[in-house]
VORO-219087 format. One record per residue (C-alpha): residue number from 1; residue in one letter; x, y, z. Coordinates in steps of 0.2 Angstrom, whole numbers. Layout:
REM residues N
  pos  code     c1     c2     c3
  NUM     A      X      Y      Z
...
***
This chain:
REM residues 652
  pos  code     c1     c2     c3
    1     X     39     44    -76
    2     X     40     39    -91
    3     X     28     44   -105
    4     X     13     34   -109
    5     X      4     39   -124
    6     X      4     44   -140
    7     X     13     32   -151
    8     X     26     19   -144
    9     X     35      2   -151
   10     X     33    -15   -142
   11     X     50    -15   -136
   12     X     45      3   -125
   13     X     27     -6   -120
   14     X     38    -20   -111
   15     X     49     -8   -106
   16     X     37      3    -96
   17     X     26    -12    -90
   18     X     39    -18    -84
   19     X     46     -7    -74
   20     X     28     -2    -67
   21     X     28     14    -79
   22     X     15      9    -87
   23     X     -5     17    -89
   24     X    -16      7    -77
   25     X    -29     -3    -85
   26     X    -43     10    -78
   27     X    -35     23    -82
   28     X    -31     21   -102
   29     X    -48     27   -109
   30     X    -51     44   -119
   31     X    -59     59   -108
   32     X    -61     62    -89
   33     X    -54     47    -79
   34     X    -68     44    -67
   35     X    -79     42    -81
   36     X    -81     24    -91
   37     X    -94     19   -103
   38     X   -104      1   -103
   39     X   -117      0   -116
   40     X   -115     17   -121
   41     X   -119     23   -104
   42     X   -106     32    -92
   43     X   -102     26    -74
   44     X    -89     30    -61
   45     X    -78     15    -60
   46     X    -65     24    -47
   47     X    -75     25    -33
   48     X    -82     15    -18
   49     X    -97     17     -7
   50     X    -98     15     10
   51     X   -113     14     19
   52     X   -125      9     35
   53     X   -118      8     52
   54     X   -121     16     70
   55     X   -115     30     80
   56     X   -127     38     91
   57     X   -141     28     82
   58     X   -142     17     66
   59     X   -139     25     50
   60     X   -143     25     30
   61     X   -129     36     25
   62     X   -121     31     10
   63     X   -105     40      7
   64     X    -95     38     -9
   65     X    -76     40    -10
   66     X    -68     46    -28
   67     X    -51     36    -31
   68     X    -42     49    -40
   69     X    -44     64    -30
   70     X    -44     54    -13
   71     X    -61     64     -8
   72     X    -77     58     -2
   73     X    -94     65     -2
   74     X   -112     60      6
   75     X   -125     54     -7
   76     X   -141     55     -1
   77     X   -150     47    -16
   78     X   -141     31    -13
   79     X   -144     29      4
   80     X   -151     12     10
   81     X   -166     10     10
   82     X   -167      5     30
   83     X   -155     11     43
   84     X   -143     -3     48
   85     X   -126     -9     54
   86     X   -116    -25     53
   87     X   -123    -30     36
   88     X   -110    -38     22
   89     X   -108    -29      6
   90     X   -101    -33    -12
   91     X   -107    -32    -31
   92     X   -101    -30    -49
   93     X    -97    -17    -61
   94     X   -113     -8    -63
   95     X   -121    -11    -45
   96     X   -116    -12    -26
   97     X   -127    -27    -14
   98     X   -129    -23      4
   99     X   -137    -38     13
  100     X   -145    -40     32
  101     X   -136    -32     45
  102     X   -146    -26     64
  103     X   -152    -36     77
  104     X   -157    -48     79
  105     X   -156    -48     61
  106     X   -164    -44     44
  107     X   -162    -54     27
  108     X   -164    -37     16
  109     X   -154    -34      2
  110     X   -153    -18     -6
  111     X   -145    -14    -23
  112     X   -135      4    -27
  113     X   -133      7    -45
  114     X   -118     17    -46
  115     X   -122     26    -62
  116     X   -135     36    -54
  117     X   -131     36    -35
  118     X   -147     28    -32
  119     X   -151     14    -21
  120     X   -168      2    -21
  121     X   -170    -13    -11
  122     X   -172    -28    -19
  123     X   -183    -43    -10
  124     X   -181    -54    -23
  125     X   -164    -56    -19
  126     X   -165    -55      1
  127     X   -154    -66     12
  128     X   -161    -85     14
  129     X   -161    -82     33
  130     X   -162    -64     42
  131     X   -143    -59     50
  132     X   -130    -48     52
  133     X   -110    -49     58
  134     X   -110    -58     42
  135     X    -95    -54     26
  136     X    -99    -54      7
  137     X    -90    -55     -9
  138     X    -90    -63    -26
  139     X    -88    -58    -45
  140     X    -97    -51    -62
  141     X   -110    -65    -61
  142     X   -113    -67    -41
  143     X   -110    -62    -24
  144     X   -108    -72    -10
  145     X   -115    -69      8
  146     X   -108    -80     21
  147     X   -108    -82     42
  148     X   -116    -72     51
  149     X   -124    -74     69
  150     X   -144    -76     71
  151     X   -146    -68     90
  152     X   -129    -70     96
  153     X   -128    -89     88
  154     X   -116    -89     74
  155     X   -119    -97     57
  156     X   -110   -106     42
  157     X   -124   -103     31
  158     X   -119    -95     12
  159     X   -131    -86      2
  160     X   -126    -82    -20
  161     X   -133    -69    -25
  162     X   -135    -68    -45
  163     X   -134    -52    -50
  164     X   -143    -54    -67
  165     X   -159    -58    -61
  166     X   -158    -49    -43
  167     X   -161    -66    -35
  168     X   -153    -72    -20
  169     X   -154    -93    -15
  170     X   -144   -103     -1
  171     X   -131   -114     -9
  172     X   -127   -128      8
  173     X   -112   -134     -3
  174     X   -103   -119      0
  175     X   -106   -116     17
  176     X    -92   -113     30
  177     X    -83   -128     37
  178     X    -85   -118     54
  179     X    -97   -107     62
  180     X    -94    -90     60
  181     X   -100    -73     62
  182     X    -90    -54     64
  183     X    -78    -61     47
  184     X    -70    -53     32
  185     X    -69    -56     14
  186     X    -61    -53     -4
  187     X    -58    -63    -16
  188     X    -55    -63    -36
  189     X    -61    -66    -52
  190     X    -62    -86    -47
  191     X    -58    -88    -29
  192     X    -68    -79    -11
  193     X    -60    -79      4
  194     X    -69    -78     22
  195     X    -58    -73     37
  196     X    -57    -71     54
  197     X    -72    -71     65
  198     X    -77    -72     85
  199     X    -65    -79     87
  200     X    -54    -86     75
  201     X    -39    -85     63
  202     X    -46    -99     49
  203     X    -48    -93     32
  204     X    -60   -100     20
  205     X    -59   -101      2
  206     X    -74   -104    -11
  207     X    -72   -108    -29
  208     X    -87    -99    -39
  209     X    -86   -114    -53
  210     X    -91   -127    -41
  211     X    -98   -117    -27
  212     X    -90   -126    -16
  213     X    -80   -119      1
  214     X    -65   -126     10
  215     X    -55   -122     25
  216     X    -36   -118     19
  217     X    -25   -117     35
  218     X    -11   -111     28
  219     X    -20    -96     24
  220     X    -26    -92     40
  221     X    -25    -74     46
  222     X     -9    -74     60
  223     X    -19    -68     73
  224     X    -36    -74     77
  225     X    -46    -60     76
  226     X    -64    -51     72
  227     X    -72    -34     66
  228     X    -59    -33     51
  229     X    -63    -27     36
  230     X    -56    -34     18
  231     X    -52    -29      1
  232     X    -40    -35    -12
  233     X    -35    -35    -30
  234     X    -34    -50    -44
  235     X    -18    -57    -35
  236     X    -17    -53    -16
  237     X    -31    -51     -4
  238     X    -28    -36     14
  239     X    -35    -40     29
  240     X    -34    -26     41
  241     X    -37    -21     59
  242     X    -51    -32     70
  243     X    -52    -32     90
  244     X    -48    -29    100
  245     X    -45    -13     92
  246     X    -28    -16     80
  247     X    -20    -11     68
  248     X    -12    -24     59
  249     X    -12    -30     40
  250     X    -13    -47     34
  251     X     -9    -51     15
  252     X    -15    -65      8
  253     X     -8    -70    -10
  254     X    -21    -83    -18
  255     X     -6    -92    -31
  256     X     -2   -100    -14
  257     X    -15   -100     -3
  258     X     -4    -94     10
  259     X     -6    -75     22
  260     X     10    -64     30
  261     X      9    -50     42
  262     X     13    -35     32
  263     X     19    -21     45
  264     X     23     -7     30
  265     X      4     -9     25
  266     X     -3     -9     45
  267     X    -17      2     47
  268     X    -11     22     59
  269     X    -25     18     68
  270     X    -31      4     80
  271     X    -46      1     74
  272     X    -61    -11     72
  273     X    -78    -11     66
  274     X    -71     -3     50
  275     X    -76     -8     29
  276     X    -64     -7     17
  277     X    -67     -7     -3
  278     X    -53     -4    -18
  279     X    -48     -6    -35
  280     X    -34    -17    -43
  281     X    -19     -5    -37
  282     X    -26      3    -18
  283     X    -39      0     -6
  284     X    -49     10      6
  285     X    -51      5     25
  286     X    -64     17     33
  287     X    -74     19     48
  288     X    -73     11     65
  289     X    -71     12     81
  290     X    -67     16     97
  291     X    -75     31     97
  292     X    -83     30     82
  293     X    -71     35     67
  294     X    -72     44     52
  295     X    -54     41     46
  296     X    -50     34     28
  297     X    -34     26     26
  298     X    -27     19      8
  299     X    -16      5      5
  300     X     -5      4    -11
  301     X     -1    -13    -16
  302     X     13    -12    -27
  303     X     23     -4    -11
  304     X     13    -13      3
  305     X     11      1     12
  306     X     -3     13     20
  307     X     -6     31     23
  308     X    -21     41     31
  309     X    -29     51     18
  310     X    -39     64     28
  311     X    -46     73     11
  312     X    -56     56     11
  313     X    -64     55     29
  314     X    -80     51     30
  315     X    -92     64     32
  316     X   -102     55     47
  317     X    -91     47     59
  318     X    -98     27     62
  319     X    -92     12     63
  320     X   -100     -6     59
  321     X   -104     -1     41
  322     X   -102    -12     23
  323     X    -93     -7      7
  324     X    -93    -11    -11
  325     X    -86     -6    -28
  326     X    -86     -6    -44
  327     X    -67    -11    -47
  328     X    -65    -22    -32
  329     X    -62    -38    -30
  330     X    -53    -39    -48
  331     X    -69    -33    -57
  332     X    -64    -29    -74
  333     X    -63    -14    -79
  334     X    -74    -10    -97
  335     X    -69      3   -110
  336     X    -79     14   -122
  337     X    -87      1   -138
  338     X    -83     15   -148
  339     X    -67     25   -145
  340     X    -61     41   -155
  341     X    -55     36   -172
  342     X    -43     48   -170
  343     X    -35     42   -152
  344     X    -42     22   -151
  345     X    -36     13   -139
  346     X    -37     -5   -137
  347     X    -32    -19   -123
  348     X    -18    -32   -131
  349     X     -7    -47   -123
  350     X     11    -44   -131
  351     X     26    -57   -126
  352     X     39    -54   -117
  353     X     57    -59   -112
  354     X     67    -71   -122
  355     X     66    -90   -122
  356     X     86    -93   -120
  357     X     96    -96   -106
  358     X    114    -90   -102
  359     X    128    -97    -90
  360     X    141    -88    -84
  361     X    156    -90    -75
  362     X    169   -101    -71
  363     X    180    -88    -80
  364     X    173    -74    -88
  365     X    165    -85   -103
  366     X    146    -85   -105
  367     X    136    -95   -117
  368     X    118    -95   -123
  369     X    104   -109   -125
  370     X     92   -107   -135
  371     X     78   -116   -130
  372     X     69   -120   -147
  373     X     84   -127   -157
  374     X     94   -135   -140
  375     X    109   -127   -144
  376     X    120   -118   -139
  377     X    135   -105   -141
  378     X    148    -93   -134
  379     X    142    -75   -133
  380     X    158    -67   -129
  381     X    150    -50   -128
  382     X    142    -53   -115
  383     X    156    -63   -107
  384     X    157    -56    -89
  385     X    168    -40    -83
  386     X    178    -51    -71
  387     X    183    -68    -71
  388     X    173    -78    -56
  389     X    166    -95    -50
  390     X    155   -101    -36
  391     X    145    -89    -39
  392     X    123    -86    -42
  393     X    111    -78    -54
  394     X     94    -73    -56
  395     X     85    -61    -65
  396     X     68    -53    -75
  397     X     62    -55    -91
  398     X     75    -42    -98
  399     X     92    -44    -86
  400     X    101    -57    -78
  401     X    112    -52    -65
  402     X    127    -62    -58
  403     X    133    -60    -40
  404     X    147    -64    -31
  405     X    161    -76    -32
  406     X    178    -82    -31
  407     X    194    -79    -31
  408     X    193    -62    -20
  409     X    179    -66    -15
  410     X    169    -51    -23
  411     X    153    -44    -20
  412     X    155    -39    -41
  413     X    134    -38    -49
  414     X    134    -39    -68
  415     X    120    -39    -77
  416     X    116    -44    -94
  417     X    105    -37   -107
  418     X     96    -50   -114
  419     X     90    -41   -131
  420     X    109    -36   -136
  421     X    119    -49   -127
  422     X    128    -38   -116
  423     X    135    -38   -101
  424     X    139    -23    -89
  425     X    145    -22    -70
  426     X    131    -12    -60
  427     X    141     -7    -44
  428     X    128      1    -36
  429     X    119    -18    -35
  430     X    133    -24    -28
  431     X    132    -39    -14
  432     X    132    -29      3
  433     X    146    -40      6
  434     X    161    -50     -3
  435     X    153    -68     -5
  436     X    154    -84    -11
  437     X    145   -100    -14
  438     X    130    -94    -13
  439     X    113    -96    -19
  440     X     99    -86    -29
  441     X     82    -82    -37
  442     X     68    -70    -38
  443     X     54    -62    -46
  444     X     49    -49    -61
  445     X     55    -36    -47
  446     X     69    -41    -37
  447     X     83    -56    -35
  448     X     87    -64    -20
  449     X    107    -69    -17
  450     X    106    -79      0
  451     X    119    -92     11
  452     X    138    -92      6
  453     X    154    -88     13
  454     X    156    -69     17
  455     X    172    -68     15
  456     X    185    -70     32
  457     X    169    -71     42
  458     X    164    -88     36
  459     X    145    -97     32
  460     X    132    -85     33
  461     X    112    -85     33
  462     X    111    -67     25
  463     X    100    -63     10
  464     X    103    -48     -1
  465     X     91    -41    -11
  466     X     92    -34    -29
  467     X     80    -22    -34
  468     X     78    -23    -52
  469     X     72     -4    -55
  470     X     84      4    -45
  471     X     99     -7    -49
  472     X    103     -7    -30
  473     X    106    -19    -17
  474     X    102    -20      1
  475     X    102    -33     15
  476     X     86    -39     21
  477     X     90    -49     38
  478     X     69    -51     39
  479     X     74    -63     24
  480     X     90    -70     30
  481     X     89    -92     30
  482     X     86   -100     44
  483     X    104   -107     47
  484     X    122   -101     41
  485     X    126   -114     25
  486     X    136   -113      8
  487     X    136   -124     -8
  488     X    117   -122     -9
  489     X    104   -121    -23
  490     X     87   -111    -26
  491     X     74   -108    -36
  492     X     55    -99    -34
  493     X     38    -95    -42
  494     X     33    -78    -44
  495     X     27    -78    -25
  496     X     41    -86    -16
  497     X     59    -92    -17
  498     X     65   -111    -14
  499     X     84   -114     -4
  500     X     87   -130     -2
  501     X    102   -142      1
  502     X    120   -135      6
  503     X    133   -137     20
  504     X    141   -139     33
  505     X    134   -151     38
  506     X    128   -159     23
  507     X    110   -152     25
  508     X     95   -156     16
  509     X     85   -140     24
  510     X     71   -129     12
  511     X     69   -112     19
  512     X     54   -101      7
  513     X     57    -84      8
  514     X     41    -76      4
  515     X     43    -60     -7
  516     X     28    -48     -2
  517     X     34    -50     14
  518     X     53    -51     15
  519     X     51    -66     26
  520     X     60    -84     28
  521     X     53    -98     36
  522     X     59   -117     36
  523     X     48   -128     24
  524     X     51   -145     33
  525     X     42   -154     22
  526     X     49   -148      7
  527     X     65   -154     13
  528     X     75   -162     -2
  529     X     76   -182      2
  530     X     95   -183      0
  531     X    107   -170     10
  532     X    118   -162     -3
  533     X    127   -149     -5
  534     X    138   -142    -23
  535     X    119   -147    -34
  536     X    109   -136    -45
  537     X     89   -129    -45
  538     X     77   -122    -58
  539     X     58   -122    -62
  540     X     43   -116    -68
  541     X     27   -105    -58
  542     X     22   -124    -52
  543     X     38   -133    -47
  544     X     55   -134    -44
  545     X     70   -145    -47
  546     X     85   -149    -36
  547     X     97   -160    -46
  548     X    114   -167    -43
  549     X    127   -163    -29
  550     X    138   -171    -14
  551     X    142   -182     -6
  552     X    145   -194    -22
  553     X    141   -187    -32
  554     X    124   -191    -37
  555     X    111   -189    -51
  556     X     97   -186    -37
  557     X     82   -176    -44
  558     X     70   -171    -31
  559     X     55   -160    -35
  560     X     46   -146    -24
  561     X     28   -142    -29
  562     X     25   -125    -24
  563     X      5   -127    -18
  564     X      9   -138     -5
  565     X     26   -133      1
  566     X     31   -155     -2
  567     X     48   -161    -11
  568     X     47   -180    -18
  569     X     62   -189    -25
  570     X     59   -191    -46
  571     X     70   -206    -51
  572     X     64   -203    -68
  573     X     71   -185    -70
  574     X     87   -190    -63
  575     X    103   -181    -71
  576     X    109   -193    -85
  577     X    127   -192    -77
  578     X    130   -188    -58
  579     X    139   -173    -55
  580     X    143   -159    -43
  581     X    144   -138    -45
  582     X    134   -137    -60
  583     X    123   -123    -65
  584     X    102   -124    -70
  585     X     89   -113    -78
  586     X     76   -117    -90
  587     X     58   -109    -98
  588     X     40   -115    -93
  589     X     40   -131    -98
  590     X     59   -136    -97
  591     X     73   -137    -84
  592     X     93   -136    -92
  593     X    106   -143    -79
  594     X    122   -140    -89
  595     X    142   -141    -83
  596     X    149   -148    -68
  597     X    162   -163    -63
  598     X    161   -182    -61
  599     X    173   -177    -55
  600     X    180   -174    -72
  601     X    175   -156    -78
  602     X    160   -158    -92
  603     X    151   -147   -101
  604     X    136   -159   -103
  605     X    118   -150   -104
  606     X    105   -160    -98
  607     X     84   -157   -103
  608     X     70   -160    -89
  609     X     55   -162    -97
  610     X     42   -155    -83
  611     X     27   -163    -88
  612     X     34   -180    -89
  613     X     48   -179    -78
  614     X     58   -185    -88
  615     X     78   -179    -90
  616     X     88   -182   -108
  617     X    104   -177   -113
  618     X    102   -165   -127
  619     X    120   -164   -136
  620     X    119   -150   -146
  621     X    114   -139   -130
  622     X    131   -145   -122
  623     X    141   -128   -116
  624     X    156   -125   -128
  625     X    168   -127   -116
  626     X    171   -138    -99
  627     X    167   -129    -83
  628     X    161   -130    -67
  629     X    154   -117    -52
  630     X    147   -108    -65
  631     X    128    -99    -62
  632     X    114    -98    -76
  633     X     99    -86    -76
  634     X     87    -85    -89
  635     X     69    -72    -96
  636     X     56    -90    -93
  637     X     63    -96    -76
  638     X     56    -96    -57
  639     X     38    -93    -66
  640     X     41    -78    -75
  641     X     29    -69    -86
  642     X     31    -75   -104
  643     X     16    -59   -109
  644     X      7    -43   -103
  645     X    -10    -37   -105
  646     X    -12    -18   -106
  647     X    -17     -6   -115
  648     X     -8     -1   -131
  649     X    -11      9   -144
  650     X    -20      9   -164
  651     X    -13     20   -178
  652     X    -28     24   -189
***
């Protein structure tokens, strides 16, 4: 790993965030790690607290489980107040809220205050209507309490907690669409989402500003299920195990509203009747039954992955409990008001990446827009090791990398360095494969090169995945398209890639391979309106554009909004000349289709205006020569990050 304090540059911040080297957000403050300051006062933000449930009666016990050792110890002073089991549990940063639970049900809330392990009850803030089976979460104002069963009849009924004056009211607008009772929730800063139930698969979603809930389908867990227990961080929401007794892990990623089975992050033990709690990198699922558990298992996000942690088992065996914590559910996490002067740290926002765009290819040339100005010119430094067309690009906010081509065909990865304008061949990134006419796009982590001709073996559906960190490549046949095609085009968000279009036939398929997952499905109804093959894509995290092609060729631009998975022809952002094998990139706000043939070869750069969807031809962008099967990769495409927020540090 690399080193993390002391004093750095800006360049070795982004570097290190990047790259996932860098200090997590609750862990950059002076002193002992499990300790944070609010007001001047210390509390435990690393740990969670699990408590109630049954085994061989009803129980208090409240049980608290420290992060960074993975160790978890009974704490008698916060035990709740009454013994009981199937309650729903959530909170803020300075206090945990367990509410009703038993049969046939009781609307008690009680509050534990983690700085003191203590907890109290709290009648002012009792459930609106005594129950249990129900599921709770929320954010720093409020939580939200929702289903439930009253004697064996299920419930839609949400109840908001506010936190600041320990009160607790039902709001009707934000009740469940459907009756539900034996559920899970997370949720962020902004968003809550209900799931499963007796018996179901429908996920709910309520948005705190307007305390409103509606059903979002296609977030619904992939099995129907119930006794799950969830947790989450700012970005993805875990779903895991239910009944009967399983062991299986939905993800849901809120940018999208959409959930995939998960198998690397499945729980080692079938299990339902369990809690789960976290913090923004892990979370902890515990309890359970049959047989009444005691096991703690962990989740890491960044890998998708989980692992039992026996240090952590609970210390009384049980199952139908509640859990809470300070840092779940993208709780922030608050630093000392008044650090060392000798070793301040602070939380900044610095840029990064570079608001330019190269292509590359069609020979070894490779020039660069810069977005600002429109213009453009030859790097020839970073011109390209081997002379190649039909081939694709992607990359991060730091490299491009190029894939693939012709003549040979090659399976030949270079990448360039954005910040020097350089380009290297990374043989160990390598296609798996020699292939052309091919297609790609990706994320801050990894690219995606799907479709093509491999070689003498013909069309293929087979995607390749880059993994930036490593510089590696391996095939990912979970990802591969949905049908063998060539000539084709993609683009993504940070969640999901977009390949649409290609042949043969001239299709006008979309296929979203979804990158948490390393999964592929066909998209019809973001099918593009006009099958074409030889055309170009780009976008931002909202959209993306499919312009020119074959047969024609045509000037078609058709536009896929990412929330709803839809494509619509956009006459008004229409290349201003039609024309084939062209190449696309583009920042936030712009898209840049430059090159290709009418069929004469041009070097014509055209500018989509997203907001407007409008396209002009910008002159002084044009390439500075005529090409065509070229590929274009760029630091602001497919939705990438344009700044960081971390911790960095003060010279005083």
């Amino acid at each position: 790993m690399s080193e993390t304090r002391g004093v750095f540059g800006l360049e070795d911040i982004i570097e290190q965030k990047l790259e996932n080297e860098w200090v997590p957000l609750e862990d950059v403050w002076n002193g002992d790690p499990a300790i944070r300051f609010s007001d001047g006062v210390q509390e435990d933000p690393k740990t969670g607290y699990f408590g109630g449930g049954e085994y061989s009666g009803v129980k208090s016990t409240m049980e608290k489980v420290t992060y960074s050792s993975d160790t978890t110890v009974a704490v008698p002073g916060a035990n709740l107040t009454i013994a009981r089991r199937r309650m729903g549990a959530t909170g803020n940063s300075t206090s945990g809220y367990f509410g009703g639970g038993n049969y046939p049900g009781t609307a008690t809330m009680d509050k534990t205050t983690y700085s003191s392990d203590t907890t109290a009850a709290v009648p002012g803030a009792n459930l609106s209507t005594a129950r249990y089976a129900l599921a709770a979460t929320g954010n720093s104002e409020s939580g939200y309490f929702g289903g439930g069963s009253i004697n064996n009849n299920p419930q839609t009924t949400m109840d908001k907690a506010t936190y600041s004056s320990d009160t607790t009211a039902a709001v009707p607008s934000a009740n469940l669409t459907t009756s539900m009772q034996y559920l899970a929730a997370t949720g962020n800063s902004t968003h809550g989402y209900f799931g499963g139930g007796d018996p179901t698969a429908l996920m709910h979603k309520v948005t705190y500003s307007s305390d409103t809930t509606a059903a979002v389908p296609g977030a619904n867990l992939i099995t129907g299920r119930s006794f799950l227990a969830a947790t989450g961080n700012s970005t993805h929401g875990y779903f895991g195990g239910g009944n009967p007794a399983t062991s299986q892990m939905d993800k849901t990623t809120y940018s999208s509203d959409t959930t995939a089975a998960v198998p690397g992050a499945n729980l080692t033990v079938a299990r339902n009747w369990l809690a789960a709690t976290g913090g923004s990198t892990t979370g902890y699922f515990g309890g359970g039954q049959p047989n009444a558990q005691s096991t703690m298992e962990k989740t890491t996000y960044s890998s998708d992955t989980t692992a039992a942690v026996p240090s952590a088992n609970l210390t009384v065996a049980r199952y139908a409990l509640a859990a809470s914590s300070a840092i779940a559910n993208a709780l922030p996490v608050v630093g000392p008001p008044t650090p060392s002067p000798t070793s301040q740290t602070v939380i900044t926002t610095v840029p990064v990446g570079y608001d330019t765009g190269y292509f590359g290819g069609a020979g070894v040339h490779m020039d660069k827009v810069t977005y600002a100005s429109d213009t453009t010119a030859a790097v020839p430094s970073a011109n390209l090791t081997v002379s190649r067309s039909s081939l694709a690009a992607t990359g991060n906010s730091t490299h491009g990398y190029f894939g693939g081509g012709n003549p040979g065909p090659r399976s030949t990865m270079e990448k360039t360095t954005y910040s020097s304008d350089t380009t290297a061949a990374v043989p160990g990134a390598n296609l798996t494969y020699y292939k052309y006419n091919i297609a790609a796009t990706g994320n801050s982590e990894s690219g995606y090169f799907g479709g093509g001709v491999e070689g003498v073996f013909g069309r293929t559906s087979k995607m390749d995945k880059v993994t930036y960190a490593s510089d590696t490549t391996a095939a990912v046949p979970s990802a591969n398209l949905k049908s063998d095609r060539e000539r084709l085009a993609a683009t993504g968000s940070s969640e999901a890639g977009y390949f649409g279009g290609g042949e043969f036939p001239i299709r006008s398929l979309m296929d979203k391979v979804t990158y948490a997952s390393d999964t592929t499905t066909a998209v019809p109804g973001a099918n593009l309106t006009v099958a074409r093959y030889y055309l170009a894509a780009t976008g931002n995290s909202e959209a993306g554009y499919f312009g020119g092609g074959l047969p024609g060729p045509v000037a078609t631009m058709d536009k896929v909004t990412y929330s709803s998975d839809t494509t619509a022809a956009v006459p008004s952002a229409n290349l201003t000349v039609a024309r084939r094998q062209l190449a696309a990139t583009g920042n936030s706000t712009h898209g840049y289709f430059g090159g290709g043939r009418t069929p004469a070869t041009v070097s014509t750069m055209d500018k989509v205006t997203y907001a407007s969807d409008t396209t002009a031809a910008v002159p002084g962008a044009n390439l500075s020569a005529a090409r065509y099967g070229l590929a274009a990769s760029s630091a602001r495409a497919n939705g990438l990050p344009t700044s960081i927020t971390g911790p960095a540090p003060v010279i005083v």
